[in-house]
N, C-alpha and C positions, 0 to 999 in steps of 0.2 A: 411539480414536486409533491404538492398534495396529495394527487391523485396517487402517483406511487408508492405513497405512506400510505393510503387507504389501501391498496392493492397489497404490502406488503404485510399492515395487518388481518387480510381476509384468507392469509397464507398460515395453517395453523403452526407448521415449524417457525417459520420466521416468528410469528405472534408470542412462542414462548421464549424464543431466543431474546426478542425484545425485552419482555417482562423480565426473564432471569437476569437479565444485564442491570434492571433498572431494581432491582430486590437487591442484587449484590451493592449495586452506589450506594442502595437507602443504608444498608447495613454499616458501610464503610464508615457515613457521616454518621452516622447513630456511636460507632467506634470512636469517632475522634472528640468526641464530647466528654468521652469519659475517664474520669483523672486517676494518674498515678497514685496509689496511694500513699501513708508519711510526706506528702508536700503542702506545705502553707504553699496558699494561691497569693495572697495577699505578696507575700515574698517574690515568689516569680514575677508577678505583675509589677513589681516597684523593679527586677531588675532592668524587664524590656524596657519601662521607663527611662529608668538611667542609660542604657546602651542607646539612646540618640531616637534611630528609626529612619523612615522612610526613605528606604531602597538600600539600607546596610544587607549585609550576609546574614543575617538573623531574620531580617524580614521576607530574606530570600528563599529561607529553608524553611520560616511558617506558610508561606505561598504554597511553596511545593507538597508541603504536607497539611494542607486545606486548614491551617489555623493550629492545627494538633499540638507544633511546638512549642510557641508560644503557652499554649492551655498548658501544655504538660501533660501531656494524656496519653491513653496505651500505645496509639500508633505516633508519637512524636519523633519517632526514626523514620517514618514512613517507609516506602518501600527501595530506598537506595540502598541498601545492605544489601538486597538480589541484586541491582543494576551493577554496580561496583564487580560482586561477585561475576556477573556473566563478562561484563570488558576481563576481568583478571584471567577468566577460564581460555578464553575467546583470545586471547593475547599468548597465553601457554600452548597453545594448540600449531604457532607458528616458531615460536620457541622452543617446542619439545615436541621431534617429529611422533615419537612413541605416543604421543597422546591422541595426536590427529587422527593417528592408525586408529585408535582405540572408538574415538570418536566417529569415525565413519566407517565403523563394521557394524552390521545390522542391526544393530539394538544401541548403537553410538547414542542416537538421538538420547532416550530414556536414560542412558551412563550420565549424558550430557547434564538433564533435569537434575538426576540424583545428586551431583557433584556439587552444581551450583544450590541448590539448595542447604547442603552440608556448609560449603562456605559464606554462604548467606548468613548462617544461624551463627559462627563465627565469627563473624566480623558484625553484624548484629549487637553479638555479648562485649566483643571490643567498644562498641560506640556507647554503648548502656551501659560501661565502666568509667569509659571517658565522662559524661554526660553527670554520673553520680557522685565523680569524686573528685569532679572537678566542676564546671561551669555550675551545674545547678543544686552542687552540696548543700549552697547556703540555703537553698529552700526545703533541703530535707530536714524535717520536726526532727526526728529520732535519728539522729547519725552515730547507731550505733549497725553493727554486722550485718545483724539480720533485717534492719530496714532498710540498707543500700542492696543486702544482699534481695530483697523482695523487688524491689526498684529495678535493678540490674534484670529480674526473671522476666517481669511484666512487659518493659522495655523490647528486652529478646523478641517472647511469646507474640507482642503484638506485629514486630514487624514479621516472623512466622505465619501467621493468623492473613498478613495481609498479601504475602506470597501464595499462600494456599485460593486465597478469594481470586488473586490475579490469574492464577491456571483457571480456576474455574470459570471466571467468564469468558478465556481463549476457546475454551473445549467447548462451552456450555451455552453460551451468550455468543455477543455480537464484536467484534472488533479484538484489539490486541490487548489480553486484560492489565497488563501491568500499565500502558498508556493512558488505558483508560481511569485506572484509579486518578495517575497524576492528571487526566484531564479533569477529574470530577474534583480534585484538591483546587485546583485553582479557579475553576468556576465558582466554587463557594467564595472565594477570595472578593469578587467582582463589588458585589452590596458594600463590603466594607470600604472599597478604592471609590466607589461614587461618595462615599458618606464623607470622607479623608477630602476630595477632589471641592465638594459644596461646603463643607467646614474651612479650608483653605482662602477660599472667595470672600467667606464672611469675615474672618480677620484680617482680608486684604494683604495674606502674603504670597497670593497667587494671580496671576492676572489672562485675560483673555486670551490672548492670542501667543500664551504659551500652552494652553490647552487644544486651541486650533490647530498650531502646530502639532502636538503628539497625537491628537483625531487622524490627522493627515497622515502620517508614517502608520498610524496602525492599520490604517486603510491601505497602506501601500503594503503591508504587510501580508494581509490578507491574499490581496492578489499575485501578492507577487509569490508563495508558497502556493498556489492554485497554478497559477502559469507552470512552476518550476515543476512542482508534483506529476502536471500533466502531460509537459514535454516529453517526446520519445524519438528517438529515431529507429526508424523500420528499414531496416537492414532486408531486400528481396533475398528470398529462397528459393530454387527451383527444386523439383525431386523430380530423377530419371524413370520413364516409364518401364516395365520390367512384366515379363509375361512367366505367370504362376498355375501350371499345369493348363486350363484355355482361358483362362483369365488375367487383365493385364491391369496391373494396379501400380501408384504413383502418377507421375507427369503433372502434376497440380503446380500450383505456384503460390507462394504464402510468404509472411516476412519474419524476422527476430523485432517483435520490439523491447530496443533498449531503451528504459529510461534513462533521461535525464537526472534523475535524485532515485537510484532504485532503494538507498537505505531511507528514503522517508525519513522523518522526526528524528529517528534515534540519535545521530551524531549532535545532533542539538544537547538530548536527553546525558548523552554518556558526557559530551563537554561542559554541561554543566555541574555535572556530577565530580568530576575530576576537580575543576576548579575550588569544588565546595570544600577540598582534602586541606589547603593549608589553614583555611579558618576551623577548619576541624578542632586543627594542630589548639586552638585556642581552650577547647574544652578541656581537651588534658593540661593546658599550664595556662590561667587567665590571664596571666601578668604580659602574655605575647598578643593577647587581643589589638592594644592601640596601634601597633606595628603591626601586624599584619593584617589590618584593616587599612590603614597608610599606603601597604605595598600591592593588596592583592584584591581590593575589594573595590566597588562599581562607586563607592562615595567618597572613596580617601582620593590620596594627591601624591603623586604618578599612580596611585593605585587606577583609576580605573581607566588610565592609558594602556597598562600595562595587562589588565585583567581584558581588557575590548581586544589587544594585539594576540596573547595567549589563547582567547576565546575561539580568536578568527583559525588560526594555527590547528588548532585542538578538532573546532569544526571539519578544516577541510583533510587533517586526517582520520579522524573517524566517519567523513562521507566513503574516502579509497577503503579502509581496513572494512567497512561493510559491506561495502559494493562485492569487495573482492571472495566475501562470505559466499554473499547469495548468487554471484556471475562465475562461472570459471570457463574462460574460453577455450582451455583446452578441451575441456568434458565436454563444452558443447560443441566444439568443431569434429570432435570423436563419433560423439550422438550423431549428425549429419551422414557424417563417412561411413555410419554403418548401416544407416536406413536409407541410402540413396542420395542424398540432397545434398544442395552442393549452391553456394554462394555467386552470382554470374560473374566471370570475369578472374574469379578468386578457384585457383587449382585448393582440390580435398588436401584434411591432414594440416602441417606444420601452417602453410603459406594463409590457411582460411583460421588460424591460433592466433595468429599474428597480425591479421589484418579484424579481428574481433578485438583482441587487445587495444590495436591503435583505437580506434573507433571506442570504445569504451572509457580511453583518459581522454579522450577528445569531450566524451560526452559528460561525463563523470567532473573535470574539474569547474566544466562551466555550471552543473550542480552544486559543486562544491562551494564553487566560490558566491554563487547567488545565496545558499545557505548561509555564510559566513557575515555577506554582508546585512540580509534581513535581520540576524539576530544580532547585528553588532549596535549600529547605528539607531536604533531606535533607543535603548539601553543609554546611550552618549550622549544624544539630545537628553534625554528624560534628566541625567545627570548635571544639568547645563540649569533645569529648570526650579520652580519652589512647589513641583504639585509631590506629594505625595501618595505617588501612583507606586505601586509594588507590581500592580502587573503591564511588565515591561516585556520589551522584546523578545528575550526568549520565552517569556512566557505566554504571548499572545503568537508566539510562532509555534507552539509546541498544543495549543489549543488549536489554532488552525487546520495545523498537521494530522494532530488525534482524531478532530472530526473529519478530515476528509479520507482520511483513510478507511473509516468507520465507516462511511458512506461508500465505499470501494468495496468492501468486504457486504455490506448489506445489498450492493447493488448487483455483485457475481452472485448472490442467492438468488435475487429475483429473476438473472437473466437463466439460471439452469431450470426456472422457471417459466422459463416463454413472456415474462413481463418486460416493460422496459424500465431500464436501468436510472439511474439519479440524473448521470451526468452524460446525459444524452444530450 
């Protein structure tokens, strides 16, 4: 692995793709240090106090957003205003044929960007109105207009700011840039879960071999998002040989591979996202906070039966609604039947639609479900225990995920390279 990090920096595109990716993180975290202005810190900080803590929905949403919420700082929306926005768009597209059309006419892709972006900044200004005039009013000095109304801009601007960083490291950099920001938020997070883990030890209200135990699952975690990632089934393909003025071309033999998880992280990413909607609901009326921490969050009672059962549900529909994004077995059984190729066993057209179909819920749910459970379970035990760990399952599956995929994406650079790849 080394060696191929050495190889991939002696590659001058790779070497800048690397650096710009690594400019964009520093900048991010450079972003989240710096505070909204009209808020007493002292205020903010005495509220986290008072709301409990480790592994509530608040410590879920400072995770996500590398610390930023907590602080209060420009990027404290982080970048879930776009995620929210693209499920919403991505949802209407099946919903309202007219947009689908709209969406996959030649320029669909860039309508796509434009739209979600516009609802981004949206729903953005909605969260940064909830957040002002409600949850964290108390900590605004000046509650008069124009200091909520400043509040409410900055809010917006930053998570704009963090959208625009996230395309540029897709275009510009290395990996999926909006994953990657939330990967780099909660890698920050890490120092402070050791510090909280050794602090725990010393007041003796944490013991041994409940920490063994979550070593253990996150180790299982690891691997088991590495297995899953990696699995595929390879569907053979023949193509008919076919003679082109004295030349005869096809007759090769090559496969489909379908993965096993072809949405990777994101159904994690959007189900966590969703769920964060009813604690949301808190910032616009605080008085629903004790209740809906009760009912919907990973620390209350049925709450985090009901938030793990939800989770699991939410996961293994947004593994299908993604899959179904980026696979459509009719186009590909279409594509086949019109360049020759043809499935053994399986007649061209409807009969090769339909046996891609099967094969793909065959493959898909057992994705689905392995998704559902890595990020359920580890989240349940942590809940069982006294560590104050915040990074929990889905956030050590979603770290996982980011970097292997990063390593997938950096490793098709090296092989259109002639080098070899990571995960050889």
């Amino acid at each position: 692995m080394f060696e191929t990090m050495k190889n991939a920096w002696k590659i001058p595109d790779l070497r800048k793709r690397i650096l710009f990716t690594l400019m964009m993180i520093v900048i991010y975290r450079f972003g989240a240090v710096i505070p909204v202005p009209f808020i007493d810190r002292s205020v903010v900080a005495q509220m986290f106090t008072n709301s409990g803590g480790g592994g509530g929905i608040l410590d879920f949403f400072d995770l996500m957003a590398g610390g930023a919420f907590k602080d209060f700082t420009i990027f404290a929306l982080n970048i879930y205003p776009y995620i929210t926005s693209s499920i919403i768009l991505q949802l209407l597209t099946i919903v309202i044929p007219k947009l689908e059309e709209v969406f996959k006419a030649e320029d669909g892709k860039k309508k796509m960007g434009q739209y979600t972006r516009y609802l981004t900044v949206i729903l953005a200004l909605i969260q940064a109105v909830a957040y002002s005039v409600g949850f964290f009013n108390r900590a605004i000095i000046d509650k008069s207009f124009f200091s909520i109304t400043v509040v409410v801009i900055v809010l917006t601007a930053g998570t704009a700011f963090l959208m625009w960083l996230g395309e540029q490291i897709t275009d510009k950099g290395i990996g999926n840039g909006i994953s990657i920001i939330i990967f780099a938020g909660i890698i920050s997070r890490i120092p402070i879960d050791i510090g909280n883990v050794v602090y725990s030890f010393q007041v003796g209200t944490a013991r041994i071999h409940e920490l063994i135990i979550f070593l253990i699952f996150a180790v299982a975690i690891v691997i088991g998002v590495i297995a899953v990632q990696q699995g595929e089934r390879r569907i053979p393909v023949q193509y008919a040989k076919r003679v082109v003025g004295r030349k005869m071309y096809g007759g090769q033999n090559t496969h489909i591979p379908m993965k096993v998880l072809m949405a990777g992280v994101m159904p994690v990413i959007f189900a966590s996202t969703i769920l964060a909607l009813p604690q949301t609901l808190a910032f616009f009326v605080p008085s629903w906070t004790d209740g809906l921490t009760k009912w919907f969050s990973t620390t209350g009672n049925p709450g985090k039966w009901i938030y793990s059962l939800v989770n699991i549900l939410f996961v293994i529909f947004f593994t299908y609604f993604y899959t179904a994004i980026q696979f459509n077995p009719f186009e590909y059984a279409n594509n086949l039947k019109e360049n020759g190729g043809f499935i053994p066993g399986i007649r061209p057209g409807r009969p090769t639609t339909e046996f891609l179909t099967k094969v793909l819920n065959r493959v898909t749910i057992v994705g689905a479900v392995s998704l559902a459970i890595i990020a359920t379970i580890p989240t349940l035990v942590l809940s069982f225990t006294h560590l104050k760990i915040y990074f929990g399952g889905t956030a050590l599956l979603i770290v996982t995920g980011v970097a292997l995929e990063t390593m997938k994406q950096l490793e098709a650079h090296m092989l259109m390279r002639h080098y070899k790849g990571f995960l050889k």
